[in-house]
C-alpha positions as CSV (number, residue, x, y, z in Angstrom):
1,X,111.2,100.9,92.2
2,X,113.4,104.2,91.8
3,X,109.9,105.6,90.0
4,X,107.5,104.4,93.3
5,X,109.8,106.2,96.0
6,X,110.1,109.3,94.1
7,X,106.5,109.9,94.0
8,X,105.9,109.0,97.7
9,X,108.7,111.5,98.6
10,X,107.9,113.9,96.0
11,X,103.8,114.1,97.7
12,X,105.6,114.2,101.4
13,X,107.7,117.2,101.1
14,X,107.0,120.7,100.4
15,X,110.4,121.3,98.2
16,X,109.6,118.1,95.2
17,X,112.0,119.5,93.0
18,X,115.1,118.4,95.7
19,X,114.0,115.0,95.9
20,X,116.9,112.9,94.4
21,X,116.6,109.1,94.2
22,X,120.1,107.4,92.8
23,X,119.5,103.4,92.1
24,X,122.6,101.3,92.5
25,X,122.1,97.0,91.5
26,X,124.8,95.2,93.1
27,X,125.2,91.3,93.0
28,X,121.4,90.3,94.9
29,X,120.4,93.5,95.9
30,X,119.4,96.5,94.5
31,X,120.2,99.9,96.8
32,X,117.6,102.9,96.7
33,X,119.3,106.1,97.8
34,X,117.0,109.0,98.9
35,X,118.0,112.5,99.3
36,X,115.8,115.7,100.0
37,X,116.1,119.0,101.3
38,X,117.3,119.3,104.9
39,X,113.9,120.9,105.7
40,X,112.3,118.2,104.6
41,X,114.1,115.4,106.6
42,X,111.3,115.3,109.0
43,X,108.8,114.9,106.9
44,X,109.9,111.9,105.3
45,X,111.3,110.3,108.2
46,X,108.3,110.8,110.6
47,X,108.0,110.2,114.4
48,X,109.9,107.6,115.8
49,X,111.0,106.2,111.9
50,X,107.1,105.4,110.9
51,X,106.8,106.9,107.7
52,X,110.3,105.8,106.4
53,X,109.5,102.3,107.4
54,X,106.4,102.6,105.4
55,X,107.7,103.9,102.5
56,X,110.3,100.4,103.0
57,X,107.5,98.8,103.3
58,X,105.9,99.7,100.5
59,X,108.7,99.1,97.9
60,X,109.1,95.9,99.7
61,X,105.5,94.5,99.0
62,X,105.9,95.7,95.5
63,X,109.3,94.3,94.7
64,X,108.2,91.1,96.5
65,X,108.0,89.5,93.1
66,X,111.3,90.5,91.9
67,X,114.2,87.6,92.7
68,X,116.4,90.6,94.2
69,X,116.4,92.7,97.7
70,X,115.5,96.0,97.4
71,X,117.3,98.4,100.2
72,X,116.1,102.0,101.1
73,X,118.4,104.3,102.7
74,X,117.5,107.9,103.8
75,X,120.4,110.2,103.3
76,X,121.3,113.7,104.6
């Protein structure tokens, strides 16, 4: 899952090389932590939180076979 958001982010922004994803597993959920460069922020939020609720999306459908929940926070 940590691969799949790093290249959505990495093809939204225009600075890939500050895109940090950190993966932390804790009992029944997994925690996706995404970081980019403060320029960026826009970009991979989107308008009114549609393209970070796509990108959940996404690594929701794909982990949908996995027994765990997979959680994706946006940080600053």
């Amino acid at each position: 899952m940590k691969e799949l958001v790093e290249v959505i982010a990495k093809s939204l922004v225009d600075s890939p090389e500050e895109v940090v994803v950190t993966e932390t597993e804790e009992n029944d959920a997994v925690l996706l932590e995404l970081k980019v460069a403060p320029a960026d922020m826009g970009k991979v939020i989107g308008r009114q939180g549609r393209i970070a609720k796509a990108i959940r999306t996404v690594v929701k459908a794909a982990s949908s076979k996995s027994e765990k929940k997979v959680v994706v926070d946006i940080l600053q």
